[in-house]
C-alpha positions in Angstrom: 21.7 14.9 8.0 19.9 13.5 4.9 17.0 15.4 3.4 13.4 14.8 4.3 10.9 15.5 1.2 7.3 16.1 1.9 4.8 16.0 -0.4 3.0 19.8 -0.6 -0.3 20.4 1.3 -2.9 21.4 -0.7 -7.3 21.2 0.6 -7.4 17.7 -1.7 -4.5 15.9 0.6 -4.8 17.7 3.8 -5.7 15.9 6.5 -8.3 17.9 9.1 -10.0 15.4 11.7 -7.0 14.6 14.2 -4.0 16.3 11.8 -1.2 15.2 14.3 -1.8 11.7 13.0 -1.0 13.4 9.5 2.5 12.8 8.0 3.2 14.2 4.5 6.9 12.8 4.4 7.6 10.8 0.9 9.2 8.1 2.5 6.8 7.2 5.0 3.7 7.3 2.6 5.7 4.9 0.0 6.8 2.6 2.7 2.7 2.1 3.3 1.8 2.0 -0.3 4.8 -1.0 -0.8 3.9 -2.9 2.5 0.1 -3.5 1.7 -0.3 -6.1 -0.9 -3.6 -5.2 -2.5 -4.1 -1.6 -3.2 -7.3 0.3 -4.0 -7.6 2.7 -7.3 -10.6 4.5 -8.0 -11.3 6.9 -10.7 -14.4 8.5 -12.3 -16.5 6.9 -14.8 -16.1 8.4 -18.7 -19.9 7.2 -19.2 -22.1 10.3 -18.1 -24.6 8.0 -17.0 -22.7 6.0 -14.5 -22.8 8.4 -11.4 -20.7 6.1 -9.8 -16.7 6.4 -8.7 -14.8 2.9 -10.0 -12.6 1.3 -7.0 -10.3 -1.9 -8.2 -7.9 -3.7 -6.1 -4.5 -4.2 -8.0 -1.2 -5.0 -7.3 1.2 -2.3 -7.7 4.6 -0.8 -6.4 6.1 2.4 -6.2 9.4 3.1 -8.5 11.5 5.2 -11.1 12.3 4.1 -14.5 14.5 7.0 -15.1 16.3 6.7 -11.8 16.3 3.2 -10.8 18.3 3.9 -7.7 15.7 6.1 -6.7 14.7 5.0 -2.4 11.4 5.6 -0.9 12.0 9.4 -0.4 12.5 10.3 -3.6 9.8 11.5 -6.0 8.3 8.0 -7.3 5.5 6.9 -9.5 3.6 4.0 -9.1 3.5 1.4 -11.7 0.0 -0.7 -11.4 -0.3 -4.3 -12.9 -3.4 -5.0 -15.1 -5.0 -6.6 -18.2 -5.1 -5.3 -21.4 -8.5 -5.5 -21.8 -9.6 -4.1 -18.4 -11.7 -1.3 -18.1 -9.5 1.0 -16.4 -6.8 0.4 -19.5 -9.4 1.2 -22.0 -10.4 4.4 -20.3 -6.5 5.6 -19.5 -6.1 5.0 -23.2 -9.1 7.4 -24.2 -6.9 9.8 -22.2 -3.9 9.7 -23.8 -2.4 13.2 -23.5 -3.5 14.1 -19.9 -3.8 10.6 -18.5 -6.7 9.4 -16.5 -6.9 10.5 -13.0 -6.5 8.2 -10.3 -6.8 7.9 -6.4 -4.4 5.2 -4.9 -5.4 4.1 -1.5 -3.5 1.6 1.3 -4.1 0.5 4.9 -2.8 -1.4 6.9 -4.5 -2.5 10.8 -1.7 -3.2 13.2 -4.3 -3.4 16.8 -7.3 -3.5 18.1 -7.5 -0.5 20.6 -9.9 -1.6 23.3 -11.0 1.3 25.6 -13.6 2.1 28.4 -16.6 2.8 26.1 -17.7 1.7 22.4 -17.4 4.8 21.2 -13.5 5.7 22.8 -12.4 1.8 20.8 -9.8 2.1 17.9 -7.7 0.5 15.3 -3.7 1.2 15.1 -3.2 1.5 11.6 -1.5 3.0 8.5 -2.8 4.8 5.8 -1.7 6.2 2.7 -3.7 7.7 -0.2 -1.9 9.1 -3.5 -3.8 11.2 -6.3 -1.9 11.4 -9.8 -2.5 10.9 -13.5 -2.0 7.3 -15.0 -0.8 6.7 -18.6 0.1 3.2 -20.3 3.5 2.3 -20.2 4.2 1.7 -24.3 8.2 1.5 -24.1 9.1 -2.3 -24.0 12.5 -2.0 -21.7 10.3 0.4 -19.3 7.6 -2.5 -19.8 9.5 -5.2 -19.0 11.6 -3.2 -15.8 7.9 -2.5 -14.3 7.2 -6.4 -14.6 10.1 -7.4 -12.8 9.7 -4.2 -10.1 5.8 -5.6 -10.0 6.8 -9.2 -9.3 9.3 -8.8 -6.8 7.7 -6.6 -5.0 5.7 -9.5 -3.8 8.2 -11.7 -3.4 11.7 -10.5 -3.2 14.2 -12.3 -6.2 11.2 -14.0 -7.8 11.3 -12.7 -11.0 15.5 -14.2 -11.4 13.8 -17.6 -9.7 11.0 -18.1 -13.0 10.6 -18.7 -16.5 11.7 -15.2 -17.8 11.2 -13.2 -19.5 8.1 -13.3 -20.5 6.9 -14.6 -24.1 5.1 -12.5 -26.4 2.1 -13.3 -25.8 2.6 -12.9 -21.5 3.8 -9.0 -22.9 0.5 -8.3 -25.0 -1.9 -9.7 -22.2 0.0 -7.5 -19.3 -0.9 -3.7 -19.4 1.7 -2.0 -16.9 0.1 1.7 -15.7 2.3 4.1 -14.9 0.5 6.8 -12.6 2.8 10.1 -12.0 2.0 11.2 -8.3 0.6 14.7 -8.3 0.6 14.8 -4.6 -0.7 12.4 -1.2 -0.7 11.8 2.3 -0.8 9.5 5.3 -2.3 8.9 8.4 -1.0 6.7 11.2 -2.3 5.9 14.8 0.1 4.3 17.6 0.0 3.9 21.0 -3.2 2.4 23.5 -6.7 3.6 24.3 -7.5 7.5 25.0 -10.8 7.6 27.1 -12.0 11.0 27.9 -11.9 12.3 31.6 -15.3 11.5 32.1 -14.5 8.3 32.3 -11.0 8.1 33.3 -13.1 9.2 36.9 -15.2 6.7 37.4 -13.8 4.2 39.6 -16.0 1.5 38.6 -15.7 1.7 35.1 -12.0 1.0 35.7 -12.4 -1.2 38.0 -14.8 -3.2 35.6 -13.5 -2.6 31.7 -10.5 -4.4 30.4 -8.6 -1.7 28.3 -5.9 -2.1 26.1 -4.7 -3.4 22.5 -4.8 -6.4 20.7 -1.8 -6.4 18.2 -2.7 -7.7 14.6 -0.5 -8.1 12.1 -0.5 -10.1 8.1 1.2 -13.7 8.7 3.0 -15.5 5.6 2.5 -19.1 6.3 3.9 -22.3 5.4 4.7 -22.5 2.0 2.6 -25.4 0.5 4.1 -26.7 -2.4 1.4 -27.2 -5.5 1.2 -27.4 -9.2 3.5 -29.1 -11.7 6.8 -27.8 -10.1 9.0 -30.9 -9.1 11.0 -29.2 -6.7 10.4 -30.2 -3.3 12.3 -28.0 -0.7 11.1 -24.2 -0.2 13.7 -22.0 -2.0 15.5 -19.8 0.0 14.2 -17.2 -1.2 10.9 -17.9 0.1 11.6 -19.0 3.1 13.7 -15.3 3.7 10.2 -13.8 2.5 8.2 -15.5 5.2 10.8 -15.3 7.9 11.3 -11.5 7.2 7.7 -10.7 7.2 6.8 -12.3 9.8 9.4 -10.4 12.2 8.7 -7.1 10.6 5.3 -7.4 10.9 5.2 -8.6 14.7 7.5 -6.2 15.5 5.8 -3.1 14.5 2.4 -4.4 15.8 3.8 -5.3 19.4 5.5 -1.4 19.5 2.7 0.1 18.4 0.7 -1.5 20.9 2.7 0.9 23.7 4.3 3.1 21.9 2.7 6.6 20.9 3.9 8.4 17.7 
């Protein structure tokens, strides 16, 4: 049997309000965190007179520079892709020793759970939030590893299929953030409505409300060709991306719809 590696439960990750949706398993929570396409990172402001928290959506990826054939449940940092002149790479650079701290957060909605009453509706979804310390990635191969990790992790075999590597101007524009996982969990609902007994009695509610859920799921569409490209036909490697996601992401809204976790 292979291992299974949770991350620890301390009060910051620990989840209270229905805990047997909770899952603290490595490979689960990364899985969510490389399946959602924009994150959310938030961290506190270094001016003492903004009161408020900074949330950014980025594109990032979880991975390991020192063990490259590292999977999804082992220990992982997330590498983040940025600008150099953004405002969350100035601040991680005023922290250079401890790093700045950062909250990663993912979602995906896989239903619509439609139930008796307003308040007894739901989605089906997955969540995954991350809490670690971020640092600027300074060492040009780790640089240029992250780049490729960060580009193929939204299209698989894109980065071999481009212009690359990059020139040196791309590499000073791109800031690559490197935040070291401290600890995180997830949260994940499957399965159809739960009305309480109340109203799982009353004949004429259930002979009145449709109940039930609506699958939903992110659809890659047609690729369009565009720009100065002369290539006509879609690459295979595009069309596997679209083809792939598609069934992946049918598939797991369809079960979920009727299957319980």
């Amino acid at each position: 049997m292979g291992r299974t590696l949770l991350y620890p439960k301390v009060p910051k990750n620990t989840v209270h309000r229905k805990d047997y949706r909770a899952t603290y398993d490595l490979n689960t929570i990364h899985s969510i965190i490389n399946e959602t396409p924009v994150l959310h990172v938030s961290f506190n402001s270094s001016n003492p007179e903004d009161p408020f928290p900074t949330i950014l959506p980025m594109i990032g990826t979880m991975g390991s520079f020192a063990y490259p054939s590292a999977d999804l449940s082992d220990p992982l940092d997330c590498y983040l892709h940025g600008y150099v002149s953004s405002g969350i790479m100035k601040q991680v650079r005023e922290n250079p020793e401890s790093g700045l701290a950062i909250t990663i957060a993912a979602t995906k909605v896989d239903g619509i759970v439609l139930s008796l009453t307003p308040n007894s509706h739901s989605y089906n979804y997955r969540s995954a939030v991350l809490f670690g310390y971020g640092s600027v990635v300074e060492n040009a191969e780790e640089k240029l590893w992250a780049m490729q990790l960060v580009t193929n992790s939204v299209v698989p075999s894109r980065w071999d299929h481009t212009r690359t590597p990059p020139d040196n101007a791309e590499m000073a524009s791109t800031t690559i953030l490197k935040v070291k996982i401290v600890n995180g969990s997830g949260k994940i609902r499957t399965g159809g409505p739960g009305d309480e007994k109340k109203d799982t009695e009353r004949e004429d509610l259930l002979q009145k409300v449709w109940t039930g859920v609506v699958p939903m799921w992110e659809t890659v569409g047609e690729p369009v060709a565009g720009g100065d490209g002369r290539v006509e036909d879609v690459p295979e490697h595009v069309r596997a991306f679209r083809d792939d996601t598609n069934k992946v992401n049918e598939k797991y809204a369809k079960t979920a719809a009727v299957e319980k976790t």
